[in-house]
Backbone bond lengths (Angstrom), bond angles and torsions (degrees), N, CA, C in turn:
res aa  C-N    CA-C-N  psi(-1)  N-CA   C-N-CA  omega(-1)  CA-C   N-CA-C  phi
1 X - - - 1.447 - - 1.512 108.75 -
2 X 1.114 112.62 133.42 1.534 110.28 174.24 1.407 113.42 -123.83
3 X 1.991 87.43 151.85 1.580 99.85 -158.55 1.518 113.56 -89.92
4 X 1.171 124.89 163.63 1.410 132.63 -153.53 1.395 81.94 -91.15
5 X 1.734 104.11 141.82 1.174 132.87 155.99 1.160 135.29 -51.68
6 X 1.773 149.45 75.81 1.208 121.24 -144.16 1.453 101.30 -113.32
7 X 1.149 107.94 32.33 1.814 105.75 162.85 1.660 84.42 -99.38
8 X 1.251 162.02 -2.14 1.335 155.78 -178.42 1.420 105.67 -100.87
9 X 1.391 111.98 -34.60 1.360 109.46 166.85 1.689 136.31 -58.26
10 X 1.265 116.90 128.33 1.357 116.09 -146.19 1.615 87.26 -123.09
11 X 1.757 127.61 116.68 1.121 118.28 175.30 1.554 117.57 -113.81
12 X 1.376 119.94 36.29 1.433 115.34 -137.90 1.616 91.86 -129.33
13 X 1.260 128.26 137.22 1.201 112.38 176.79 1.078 138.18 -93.46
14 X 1.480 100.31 8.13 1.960 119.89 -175.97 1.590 86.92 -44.01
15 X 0.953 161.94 -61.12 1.212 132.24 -168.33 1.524 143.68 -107.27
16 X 1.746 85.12 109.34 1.524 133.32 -147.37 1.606 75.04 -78.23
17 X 1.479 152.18 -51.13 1.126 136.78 -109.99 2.065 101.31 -97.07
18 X 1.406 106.21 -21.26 1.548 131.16 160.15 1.547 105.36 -73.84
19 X 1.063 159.96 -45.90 1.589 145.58 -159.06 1.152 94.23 -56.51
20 X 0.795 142.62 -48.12 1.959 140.33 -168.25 1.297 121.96 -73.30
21 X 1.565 105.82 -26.61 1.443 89.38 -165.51 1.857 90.71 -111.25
22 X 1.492 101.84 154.15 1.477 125.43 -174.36 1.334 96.58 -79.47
23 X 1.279 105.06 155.79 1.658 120.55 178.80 1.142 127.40 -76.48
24 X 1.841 114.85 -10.21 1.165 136.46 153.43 1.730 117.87 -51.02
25 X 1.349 99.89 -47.74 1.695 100.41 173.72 1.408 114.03 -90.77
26 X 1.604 122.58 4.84 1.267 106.22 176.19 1.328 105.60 -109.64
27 X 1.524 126.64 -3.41 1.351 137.46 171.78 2.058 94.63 -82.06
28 X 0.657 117.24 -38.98 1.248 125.79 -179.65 1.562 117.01 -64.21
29 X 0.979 112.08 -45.68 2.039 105.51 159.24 1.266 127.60 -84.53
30 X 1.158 93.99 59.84 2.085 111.96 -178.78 1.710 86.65 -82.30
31 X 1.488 97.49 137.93 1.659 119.75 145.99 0.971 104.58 -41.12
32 X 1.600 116.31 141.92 1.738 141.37 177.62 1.484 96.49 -70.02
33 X 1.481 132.49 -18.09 1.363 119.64 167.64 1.537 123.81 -60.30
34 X 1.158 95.73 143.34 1.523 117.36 177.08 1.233 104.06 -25.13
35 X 1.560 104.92 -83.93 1.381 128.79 171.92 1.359 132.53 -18.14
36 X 0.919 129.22 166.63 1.425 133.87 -152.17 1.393 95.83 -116.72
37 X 1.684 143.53 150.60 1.574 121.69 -161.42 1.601 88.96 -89.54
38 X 0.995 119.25 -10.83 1.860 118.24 -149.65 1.778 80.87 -98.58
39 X 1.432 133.90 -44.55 1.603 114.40 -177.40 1.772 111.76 -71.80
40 X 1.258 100.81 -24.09 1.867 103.80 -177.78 1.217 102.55 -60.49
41 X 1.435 129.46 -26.67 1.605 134.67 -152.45 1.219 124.81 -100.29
42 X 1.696 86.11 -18.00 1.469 109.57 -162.95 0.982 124.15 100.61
43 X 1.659 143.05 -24.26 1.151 158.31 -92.65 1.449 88.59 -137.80
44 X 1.667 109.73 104.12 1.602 113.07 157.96 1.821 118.81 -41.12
45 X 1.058 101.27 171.75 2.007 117.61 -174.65 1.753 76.86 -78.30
46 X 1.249 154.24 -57.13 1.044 157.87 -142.18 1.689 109.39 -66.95
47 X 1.356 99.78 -57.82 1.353 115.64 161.94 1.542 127.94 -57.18
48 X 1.556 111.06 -39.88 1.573 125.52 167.06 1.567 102.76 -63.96
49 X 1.337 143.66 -32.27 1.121 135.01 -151.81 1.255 95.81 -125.27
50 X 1.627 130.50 12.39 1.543 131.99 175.28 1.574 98.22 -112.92
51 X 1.561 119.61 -24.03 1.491 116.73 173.26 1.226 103.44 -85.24
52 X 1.370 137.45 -43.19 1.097 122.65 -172.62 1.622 115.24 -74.05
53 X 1.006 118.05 3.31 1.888 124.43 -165.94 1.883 84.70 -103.21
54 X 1.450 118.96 -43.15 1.473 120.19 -173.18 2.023 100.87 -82.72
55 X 1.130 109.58 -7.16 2.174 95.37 174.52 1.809 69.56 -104.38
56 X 1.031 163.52 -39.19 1.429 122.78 -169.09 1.710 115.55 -84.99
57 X 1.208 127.80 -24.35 1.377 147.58 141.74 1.642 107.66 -7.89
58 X 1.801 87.82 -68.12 1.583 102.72 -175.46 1.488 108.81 -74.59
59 X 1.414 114.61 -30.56 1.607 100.71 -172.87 1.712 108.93 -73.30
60 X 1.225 110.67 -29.93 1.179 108.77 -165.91 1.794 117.15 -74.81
61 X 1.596 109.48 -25.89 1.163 109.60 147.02 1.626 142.69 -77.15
62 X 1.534 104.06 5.24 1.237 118.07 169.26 1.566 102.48 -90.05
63 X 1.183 116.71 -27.65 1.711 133.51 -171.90 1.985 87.36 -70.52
64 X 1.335 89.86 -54.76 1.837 82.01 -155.14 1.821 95.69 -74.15
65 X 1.074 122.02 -38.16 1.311 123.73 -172.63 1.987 105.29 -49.31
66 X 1.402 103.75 -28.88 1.657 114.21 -176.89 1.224 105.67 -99.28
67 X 1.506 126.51 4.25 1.402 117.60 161.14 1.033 102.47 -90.73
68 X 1.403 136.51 -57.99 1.382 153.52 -141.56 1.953 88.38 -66.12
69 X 1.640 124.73 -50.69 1.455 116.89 161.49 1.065 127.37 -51.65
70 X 1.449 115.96 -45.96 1.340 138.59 -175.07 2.143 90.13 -47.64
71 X 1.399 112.38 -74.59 1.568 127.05 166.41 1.554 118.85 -18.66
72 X 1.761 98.45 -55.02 1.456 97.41 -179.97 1.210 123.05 -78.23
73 X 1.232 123.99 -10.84 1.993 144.05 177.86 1.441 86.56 -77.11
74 X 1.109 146.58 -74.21 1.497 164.01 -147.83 1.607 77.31 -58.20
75 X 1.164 107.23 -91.75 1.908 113.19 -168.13 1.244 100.88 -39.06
76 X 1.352 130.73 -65.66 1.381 113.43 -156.47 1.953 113.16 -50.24
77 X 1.119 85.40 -43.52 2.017 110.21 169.56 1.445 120.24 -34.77
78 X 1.494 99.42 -41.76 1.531 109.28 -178.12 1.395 90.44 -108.01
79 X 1.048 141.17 7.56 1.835 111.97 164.92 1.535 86.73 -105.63
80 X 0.946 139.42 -57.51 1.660 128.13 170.76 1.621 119.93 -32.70
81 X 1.487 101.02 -32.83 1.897 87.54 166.14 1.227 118.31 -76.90
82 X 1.593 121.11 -30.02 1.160 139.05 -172.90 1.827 103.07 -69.21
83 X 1.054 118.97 -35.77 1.289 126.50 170.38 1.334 110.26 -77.68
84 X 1.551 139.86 -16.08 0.765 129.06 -170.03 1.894 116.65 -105.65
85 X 1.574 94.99 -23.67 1.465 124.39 172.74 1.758 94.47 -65.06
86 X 1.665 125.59 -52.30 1.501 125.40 177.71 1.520 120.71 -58.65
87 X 1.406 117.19 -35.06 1.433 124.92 151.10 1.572 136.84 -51.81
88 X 1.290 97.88 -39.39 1.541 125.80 -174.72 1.962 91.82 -59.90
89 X 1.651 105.20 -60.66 1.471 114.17 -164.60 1.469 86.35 -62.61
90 X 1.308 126.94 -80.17 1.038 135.62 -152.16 1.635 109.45 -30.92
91 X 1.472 121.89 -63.43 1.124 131.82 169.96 1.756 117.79 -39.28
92 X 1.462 109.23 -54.49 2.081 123.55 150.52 1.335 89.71 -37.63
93 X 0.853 121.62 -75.28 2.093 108.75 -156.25 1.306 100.42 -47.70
94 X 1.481 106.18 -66.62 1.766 116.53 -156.31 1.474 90.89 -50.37
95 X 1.345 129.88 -44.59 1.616 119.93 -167.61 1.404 106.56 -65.48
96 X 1.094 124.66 -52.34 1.692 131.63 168.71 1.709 98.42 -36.70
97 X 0.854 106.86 -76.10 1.348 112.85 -161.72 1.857 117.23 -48.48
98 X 1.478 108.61 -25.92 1.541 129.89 178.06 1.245 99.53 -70.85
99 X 1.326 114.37 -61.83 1.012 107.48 -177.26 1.651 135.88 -77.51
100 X 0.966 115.55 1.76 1.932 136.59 169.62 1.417 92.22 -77.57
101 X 1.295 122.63 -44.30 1.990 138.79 -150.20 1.769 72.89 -72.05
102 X 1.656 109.20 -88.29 1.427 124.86 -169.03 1.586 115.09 -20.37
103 X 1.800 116.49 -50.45 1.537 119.67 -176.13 1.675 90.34 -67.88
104 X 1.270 138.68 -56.22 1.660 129.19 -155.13 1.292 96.24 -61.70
105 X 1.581 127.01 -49.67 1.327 112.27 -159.20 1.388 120.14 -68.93
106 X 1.837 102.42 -25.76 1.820 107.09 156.33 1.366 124.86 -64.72
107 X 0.988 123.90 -34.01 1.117 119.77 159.10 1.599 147.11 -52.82
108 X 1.405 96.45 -31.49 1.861 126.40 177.11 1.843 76.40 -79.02
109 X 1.346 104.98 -64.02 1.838 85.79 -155.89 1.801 119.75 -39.02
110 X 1.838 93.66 -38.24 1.524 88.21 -161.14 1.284 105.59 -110.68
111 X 1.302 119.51 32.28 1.668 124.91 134.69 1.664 117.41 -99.83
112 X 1.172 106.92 -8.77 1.577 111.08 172.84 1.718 93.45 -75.98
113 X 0.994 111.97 -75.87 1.692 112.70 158.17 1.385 125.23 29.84
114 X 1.982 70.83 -95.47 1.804 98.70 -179.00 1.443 114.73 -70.20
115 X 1.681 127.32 -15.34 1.512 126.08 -179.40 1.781 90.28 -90.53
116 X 0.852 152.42 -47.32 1.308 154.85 -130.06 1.723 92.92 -101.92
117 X 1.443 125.58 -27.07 1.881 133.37 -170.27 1.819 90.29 -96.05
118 X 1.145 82.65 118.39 1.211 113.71 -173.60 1.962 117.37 -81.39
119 X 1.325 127.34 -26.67 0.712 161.74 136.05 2.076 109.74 -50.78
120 X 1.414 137.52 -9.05 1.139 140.92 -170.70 1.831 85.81 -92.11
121 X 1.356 106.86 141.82 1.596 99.18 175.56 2.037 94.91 -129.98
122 X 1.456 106.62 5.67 2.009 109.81 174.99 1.041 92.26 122.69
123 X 1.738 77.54 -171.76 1.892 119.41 -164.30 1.736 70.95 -55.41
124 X 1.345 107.28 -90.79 1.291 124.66 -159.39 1.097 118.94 -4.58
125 X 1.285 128.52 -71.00 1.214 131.09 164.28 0.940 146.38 -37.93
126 X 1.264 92.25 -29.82 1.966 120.83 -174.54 1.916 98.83 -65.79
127 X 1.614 90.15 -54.13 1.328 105.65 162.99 1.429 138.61 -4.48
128 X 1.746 91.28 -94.67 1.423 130.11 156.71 2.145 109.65 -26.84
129 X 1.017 91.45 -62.19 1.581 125.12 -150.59 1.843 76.73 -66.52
130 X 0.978 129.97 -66.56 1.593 135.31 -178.54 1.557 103.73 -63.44
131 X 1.122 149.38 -61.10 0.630 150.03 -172.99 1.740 98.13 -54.65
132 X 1.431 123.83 -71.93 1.504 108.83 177.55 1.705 125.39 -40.09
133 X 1.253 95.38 -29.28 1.478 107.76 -149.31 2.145 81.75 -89.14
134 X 1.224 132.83 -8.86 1.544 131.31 153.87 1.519 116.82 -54.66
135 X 1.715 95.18 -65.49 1.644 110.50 168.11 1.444 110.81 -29.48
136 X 1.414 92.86 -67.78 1.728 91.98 -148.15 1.463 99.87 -69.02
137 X 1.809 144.48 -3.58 0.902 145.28 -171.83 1.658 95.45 -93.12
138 X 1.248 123.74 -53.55 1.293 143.69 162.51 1.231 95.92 -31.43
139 X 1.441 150.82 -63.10 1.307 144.23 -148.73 1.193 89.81 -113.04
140 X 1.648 147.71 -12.30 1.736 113.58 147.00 0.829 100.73 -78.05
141 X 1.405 164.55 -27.10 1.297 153.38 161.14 1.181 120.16 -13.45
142 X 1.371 107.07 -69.80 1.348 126.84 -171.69 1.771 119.28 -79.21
143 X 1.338 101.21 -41.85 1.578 102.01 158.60 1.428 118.78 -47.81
144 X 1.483 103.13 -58.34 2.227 101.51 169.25 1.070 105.21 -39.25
145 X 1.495 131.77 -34.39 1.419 120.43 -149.36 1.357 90.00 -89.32
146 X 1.565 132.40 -55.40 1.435 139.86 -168.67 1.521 93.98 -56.31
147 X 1.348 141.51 -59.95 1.121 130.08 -152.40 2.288 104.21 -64.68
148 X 1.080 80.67 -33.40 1.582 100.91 -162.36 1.691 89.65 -63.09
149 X 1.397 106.85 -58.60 1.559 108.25 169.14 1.829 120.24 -44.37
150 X 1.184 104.14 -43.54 1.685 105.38 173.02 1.834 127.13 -53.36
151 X 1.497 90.79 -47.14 1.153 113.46 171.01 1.232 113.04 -39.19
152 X 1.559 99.75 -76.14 1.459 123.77 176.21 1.774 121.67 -21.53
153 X 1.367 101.19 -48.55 1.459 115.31 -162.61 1.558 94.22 -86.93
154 X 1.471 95.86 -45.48 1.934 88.00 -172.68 1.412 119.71 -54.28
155 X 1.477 104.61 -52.70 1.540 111.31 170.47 1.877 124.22 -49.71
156 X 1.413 107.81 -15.48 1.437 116.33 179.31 1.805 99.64 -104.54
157 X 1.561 116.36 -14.04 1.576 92.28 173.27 1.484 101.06 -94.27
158 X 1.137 109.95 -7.74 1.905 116.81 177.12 1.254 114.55 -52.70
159 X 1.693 99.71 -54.45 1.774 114.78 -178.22 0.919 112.51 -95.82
160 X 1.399 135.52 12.69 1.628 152.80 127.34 1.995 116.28 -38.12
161 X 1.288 84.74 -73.93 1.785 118.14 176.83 1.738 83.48 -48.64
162 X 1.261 115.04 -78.66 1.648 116.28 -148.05 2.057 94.60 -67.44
163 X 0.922 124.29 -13.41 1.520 112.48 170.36 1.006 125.15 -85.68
164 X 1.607 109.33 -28.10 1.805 122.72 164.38 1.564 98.23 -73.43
165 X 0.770 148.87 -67.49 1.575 155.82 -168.45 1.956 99.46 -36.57
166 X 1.455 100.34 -58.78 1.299 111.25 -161.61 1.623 109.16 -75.19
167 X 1.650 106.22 -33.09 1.633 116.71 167.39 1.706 108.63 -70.29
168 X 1.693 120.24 -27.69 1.403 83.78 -175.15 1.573 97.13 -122.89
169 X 2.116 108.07 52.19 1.097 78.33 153.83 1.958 98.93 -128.49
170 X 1.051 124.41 20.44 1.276 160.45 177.72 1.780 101.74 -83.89
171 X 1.363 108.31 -32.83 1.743 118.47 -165.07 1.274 80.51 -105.94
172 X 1.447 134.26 19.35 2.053 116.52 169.26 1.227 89.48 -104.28
């Protein structure tokens, strides 16, 4: 068995320009010679099958090195939604909160209003004043209804009158 050459051994990663490509395409640009590149070189099957075990070595840490980014894109992604879910509320509150602000400050206005109207005599009144102001809606209510009822009847003793009229003048 013979031992690997390690002045041939290359541990260095200056070359970036192999991580990408699969061993499928680098087995694939063989010299148009007959020959095998590893017998032209000298290079036992041992040596051919110890370089090719070290470009998949390297690819596969080019593989994990682009997950491990691939990982940190992913995380950053989910703490940015997570930041964006804290904005989301935050913005819900502040609107809640505008709008609670918006009802008080209507409210201050139109009791400033009612203290400032001089002519305001209170609750009480306010009361009173609503409460009449039901009635008196209550009793046009009901007047529409009585008048509407009058109507009603007159227009039916009308076409009463005009059927007697028309029967007894049909009976001459």
């Amino acid at each position: 068995m013979a031992t690997p050459d390690h002045g041939k051994l290359d541990l260095s990663d200056s070359d970036s320009s192999d991580l990408l490509r699969s061993p499928s395409r680098l087995q694939k640009s063989k010299p148009k010679d007959s020959k095998p590149m590893n017998q032209r070189n000298g290079e036992s099957k041992y040596d051919s099958e110890q370089a090719r075990e070290t470009a998949l070595q390297r690819e596969l840490e080019g593989v994990r090195s682009i997950n491990e980014v691939l990982e940190g894109v992913l995380s950053s992604l989910e703490c940015a939604k997570g930041n964006m879910d804290a904005v989301s509320r935050t913005v819900t509150s502040a609107s809640t909160l505008l709008n609670t602000w918006t009802r008080i400050l209507s409210q201050t206005e139109h009791n400033q209003r009612l203290i400032l109207n001089t002519n305001w005599q209170g609750a009480s009144q306010d009361v009173i004043d609503m409460e009449n102001e039901t009635v008196l809606k209550a009793q046009a209510a009901e007047r529409r209804a009585a008048e509407e009822e009058r109507r009603r009847e007159e227009a039916k003793r009308k076409a009463e009158d005009e059927e007697r009229q028309r029967q007894a003048g049909t009976a001459c």
